[in-house]
C-alpha positions in Angstrom: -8.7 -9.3 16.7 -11.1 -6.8 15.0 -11.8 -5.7 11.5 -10.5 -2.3 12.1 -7.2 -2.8 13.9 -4.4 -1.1 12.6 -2.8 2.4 11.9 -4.7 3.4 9.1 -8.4 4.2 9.4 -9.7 5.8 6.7 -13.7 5.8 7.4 -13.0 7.4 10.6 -11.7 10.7 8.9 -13.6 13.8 8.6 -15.5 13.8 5.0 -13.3 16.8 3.6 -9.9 14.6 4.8 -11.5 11.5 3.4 -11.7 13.8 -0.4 -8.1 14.9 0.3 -6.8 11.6 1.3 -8.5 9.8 -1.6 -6.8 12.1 -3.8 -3.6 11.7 -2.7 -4.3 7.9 -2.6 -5.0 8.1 -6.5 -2.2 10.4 -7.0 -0.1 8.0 -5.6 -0.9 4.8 -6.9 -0.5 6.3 -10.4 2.7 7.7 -10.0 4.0 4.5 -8.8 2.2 2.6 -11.7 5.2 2.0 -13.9 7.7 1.2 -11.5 5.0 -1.7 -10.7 4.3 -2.9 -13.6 8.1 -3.3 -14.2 8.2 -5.7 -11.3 5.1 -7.8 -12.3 6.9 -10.1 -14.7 9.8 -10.3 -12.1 7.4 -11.4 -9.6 5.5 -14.1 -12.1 2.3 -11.9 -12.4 0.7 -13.7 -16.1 -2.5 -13.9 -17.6 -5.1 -16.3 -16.5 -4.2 -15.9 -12.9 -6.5 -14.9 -10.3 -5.4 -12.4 -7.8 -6.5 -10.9 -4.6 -5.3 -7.0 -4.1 -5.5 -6.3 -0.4 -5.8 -3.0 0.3 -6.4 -2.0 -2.6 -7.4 2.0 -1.9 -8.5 3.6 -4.6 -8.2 0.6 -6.9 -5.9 2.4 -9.3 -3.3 -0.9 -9.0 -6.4 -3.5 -8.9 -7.3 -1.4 -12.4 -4.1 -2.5 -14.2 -3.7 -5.8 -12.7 -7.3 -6.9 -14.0 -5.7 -6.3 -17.6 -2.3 -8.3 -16.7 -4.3 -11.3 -15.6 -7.0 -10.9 -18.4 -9.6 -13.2 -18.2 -8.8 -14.0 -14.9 -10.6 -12.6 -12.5 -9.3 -10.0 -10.1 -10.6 -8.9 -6.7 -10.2 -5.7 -5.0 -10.6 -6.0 -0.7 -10.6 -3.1 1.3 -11.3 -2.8 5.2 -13.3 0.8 4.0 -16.2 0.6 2.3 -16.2 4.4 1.5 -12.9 4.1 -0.6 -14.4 0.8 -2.4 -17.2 3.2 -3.4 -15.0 6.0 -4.5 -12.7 3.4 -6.5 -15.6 2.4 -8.0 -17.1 5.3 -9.2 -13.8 6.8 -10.6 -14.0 3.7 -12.7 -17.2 3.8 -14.2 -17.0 7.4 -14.6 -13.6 6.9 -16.8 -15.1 4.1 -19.2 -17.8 2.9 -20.8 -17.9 -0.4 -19.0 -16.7 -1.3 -16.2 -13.1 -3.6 -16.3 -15.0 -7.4 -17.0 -12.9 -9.4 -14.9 -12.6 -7.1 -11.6 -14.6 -6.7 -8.5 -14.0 -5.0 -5.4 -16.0 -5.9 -2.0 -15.3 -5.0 1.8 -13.2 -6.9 3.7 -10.6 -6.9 6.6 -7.3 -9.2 5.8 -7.3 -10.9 9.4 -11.1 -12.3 7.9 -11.0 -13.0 4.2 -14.0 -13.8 2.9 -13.3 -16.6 0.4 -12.6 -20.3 0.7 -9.5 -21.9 1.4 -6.8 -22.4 -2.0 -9.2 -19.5 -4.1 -6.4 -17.6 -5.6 -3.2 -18.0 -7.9 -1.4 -14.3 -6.5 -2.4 -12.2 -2.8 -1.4 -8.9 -3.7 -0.4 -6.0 -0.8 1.5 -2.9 -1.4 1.3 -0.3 1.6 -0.7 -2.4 3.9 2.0 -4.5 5.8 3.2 -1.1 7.5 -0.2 -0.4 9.0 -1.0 -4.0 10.5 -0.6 -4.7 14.0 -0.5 -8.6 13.8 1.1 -9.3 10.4 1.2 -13.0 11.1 -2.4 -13.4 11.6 -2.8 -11.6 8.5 -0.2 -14.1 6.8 -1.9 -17.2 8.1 -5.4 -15.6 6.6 -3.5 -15.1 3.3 -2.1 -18.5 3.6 -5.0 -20.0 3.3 -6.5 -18.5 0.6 -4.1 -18.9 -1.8 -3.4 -22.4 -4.3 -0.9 -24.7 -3.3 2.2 -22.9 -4.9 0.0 -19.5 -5.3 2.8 -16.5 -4.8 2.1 -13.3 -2.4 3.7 -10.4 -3.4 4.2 -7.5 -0.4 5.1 -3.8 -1.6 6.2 -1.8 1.4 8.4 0.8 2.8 10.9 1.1 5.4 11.8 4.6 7.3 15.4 3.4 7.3 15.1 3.8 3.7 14.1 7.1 3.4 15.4 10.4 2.7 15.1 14.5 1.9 17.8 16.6 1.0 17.8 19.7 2.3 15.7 18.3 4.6 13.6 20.9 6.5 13.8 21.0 10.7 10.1 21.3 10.5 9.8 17.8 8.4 11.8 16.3 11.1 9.9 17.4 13.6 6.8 15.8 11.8 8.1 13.0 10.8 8.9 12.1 14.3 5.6 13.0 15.7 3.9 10.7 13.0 6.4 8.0 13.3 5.3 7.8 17.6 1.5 8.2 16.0 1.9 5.0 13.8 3.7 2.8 16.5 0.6 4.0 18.5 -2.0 2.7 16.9 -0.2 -0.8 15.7 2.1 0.3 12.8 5.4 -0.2 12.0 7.7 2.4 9.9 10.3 0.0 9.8 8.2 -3.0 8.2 10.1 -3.6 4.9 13.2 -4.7 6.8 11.2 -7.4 8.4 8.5 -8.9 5.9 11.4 -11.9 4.8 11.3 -12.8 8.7 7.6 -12.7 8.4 7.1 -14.3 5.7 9.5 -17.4 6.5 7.9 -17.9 9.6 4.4 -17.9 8.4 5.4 -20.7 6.5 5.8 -19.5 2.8 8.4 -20.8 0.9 11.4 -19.3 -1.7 10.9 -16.2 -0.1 13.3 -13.5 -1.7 12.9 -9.7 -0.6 14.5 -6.6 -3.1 14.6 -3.3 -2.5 13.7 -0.9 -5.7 14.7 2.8 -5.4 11.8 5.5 -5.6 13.6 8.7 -6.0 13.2 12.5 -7.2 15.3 12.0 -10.5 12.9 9.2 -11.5 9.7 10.8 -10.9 10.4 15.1 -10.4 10.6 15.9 -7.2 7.2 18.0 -7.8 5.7 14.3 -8.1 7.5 12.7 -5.6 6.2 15.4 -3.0 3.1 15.0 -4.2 2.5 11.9 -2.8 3.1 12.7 0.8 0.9 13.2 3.3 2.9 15.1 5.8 0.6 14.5 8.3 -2.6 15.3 6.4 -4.3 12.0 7.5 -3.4 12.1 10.8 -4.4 15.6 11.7 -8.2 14.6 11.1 -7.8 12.9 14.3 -5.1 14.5 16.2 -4.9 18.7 15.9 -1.7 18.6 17.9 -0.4 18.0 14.2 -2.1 21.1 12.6 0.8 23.5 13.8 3.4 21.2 12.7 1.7 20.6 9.2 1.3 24.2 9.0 4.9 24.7 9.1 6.5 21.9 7.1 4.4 22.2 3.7 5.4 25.6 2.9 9.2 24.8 4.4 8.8 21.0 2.0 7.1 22.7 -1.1 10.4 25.9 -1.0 12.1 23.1 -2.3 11.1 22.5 -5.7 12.5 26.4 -5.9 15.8 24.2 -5.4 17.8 22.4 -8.4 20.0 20.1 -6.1 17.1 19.1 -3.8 16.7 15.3 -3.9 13.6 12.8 -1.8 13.5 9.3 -2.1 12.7 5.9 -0.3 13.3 2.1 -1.3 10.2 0.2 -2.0 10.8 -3.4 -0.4 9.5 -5.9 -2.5 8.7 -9.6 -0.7 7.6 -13.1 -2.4 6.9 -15.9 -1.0 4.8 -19.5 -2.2 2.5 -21.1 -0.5 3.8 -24.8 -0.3 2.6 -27.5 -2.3 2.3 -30.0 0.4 0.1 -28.3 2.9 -2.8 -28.6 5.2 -3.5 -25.3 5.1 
């Protein structure tokens, strides 16, 4: 298993698609900010407990958690190091100091650089979608979390998507970046699956909801704006230029529309780590 297998690779990206894509990571992130906060006291996210956020992008979500947890310490892990170094500079650039209690450093999720029982919560929102061995990257989260520490997956599921009018050109690239992601290790259709994952990795009271994401909440301007329709992928396949050239000006005609609705179900999945283990 290496460091760098999955769908998602975003140090291999041209340097103008890695600006783009970071962007639209931050965009993202932020506009999803409330709806994830909402869910942290569901969850059992508190003060003094010390979290791991895998994947954690442009560290907008690592950000807020560090004041949740507050003085615990939180940790940041990302497979690319230039997206730890744009996180970071955001950061210092926005405030005086940086946030006391969080780090970031490089690292893949099949290799977790910490000891065994280090953390209190493993946090993973769109990661599980991109892995190609989720139960190797289970067991490695297993291990470093506390007898009883919670992980909390936020994920999607393709089943639990939707646009309305929906474009034929969105179709088209939806379909030719759904075959790219099963490609290269991905799954679209994750969310449905993480309970099965999660049970048989050997976490306990596992418990999986499904939170809608939707136009009304967010203004569909929002919404679209944290798409990629294909923008990622095209840095290293062209065969999706001429499909991405079609479908944003066909996607974006939309917001011309009042009764035009988007929206996807964010799948939520806990598990603990059992008391008793070995592990």
């Amino acid at each position: 298993m290496t460091a760098t297998t999955g769908s998602y690779q975003y140090d291999k990206f041209k340097e103008q698609t890695q600006i783009q894509e970071f962007e639209r990571l931050y965009r993202q992130a932020s506009t999803m900010l409330e709806t994830e906060r909402q869910l942290w006291p569901e969850i059992g996210i508190v003060a003094g407990q010390k979290v791991l956020d895998l994947g954690c992008g442009s560290g907008v979500i690592s950000h807020e958690l560090a004041k949740r947890v507050y003085p615990a310490e939180v940790i940041g892990i990302d497979i690319s190091e230039e997206l730890l170094k744009k996180g970071e500079h955001i950061y210092r650039a926005q405030s005086h100091r940086t946030q006391e209690n969080l780090s970031f450093q490089q690292g893949s999720v099949y290799e977790l650089p910490f000891p065994n029982n280090s953390f209190d919560v493993v946090y993973a929102r769109l990661l599980f979608q991109h892995l190609s061995a989720p139960l190797d990257a289970l067991a490695n989260i297993l291990r470093v979390l506390k007898p009883g520490g919670k992980l909390c997956i936020l994920d999607i599921d393709k089943g639990w998507s939707g646009l309305y009018p929906e474009p034929h050109s969105s179709v088209e690239l939806d379909k030719a970046i759904i075959q790219e992601q099963l490609s290269q290790g991905g799954d679209p259709w994750v969310g449905r699956k993480l309970s099965s994952y999660l049970s048989s990795a050997r976490f306990e009271a596992v418990k999986t909801t499904v939170t809608l994401i939707d136009s009304n909440l967010l203004g569909l301007n929002h919404f679209l704006d944290m798409l990629a329709f294909g923008g990622s992928e095209i840095s290293a396949e062209n065969k999706f230029a001429t499909l991405q050239e079609k479908v944003i000006p066909d996607v974006q005609s939309l917001l011309d529309n009042p009764s035009a609705w988007a929206g996807f179900g964010l799948f939520t999945a806990v598990g603990c780590k059992p008391v008793s283990t070995n592990v």
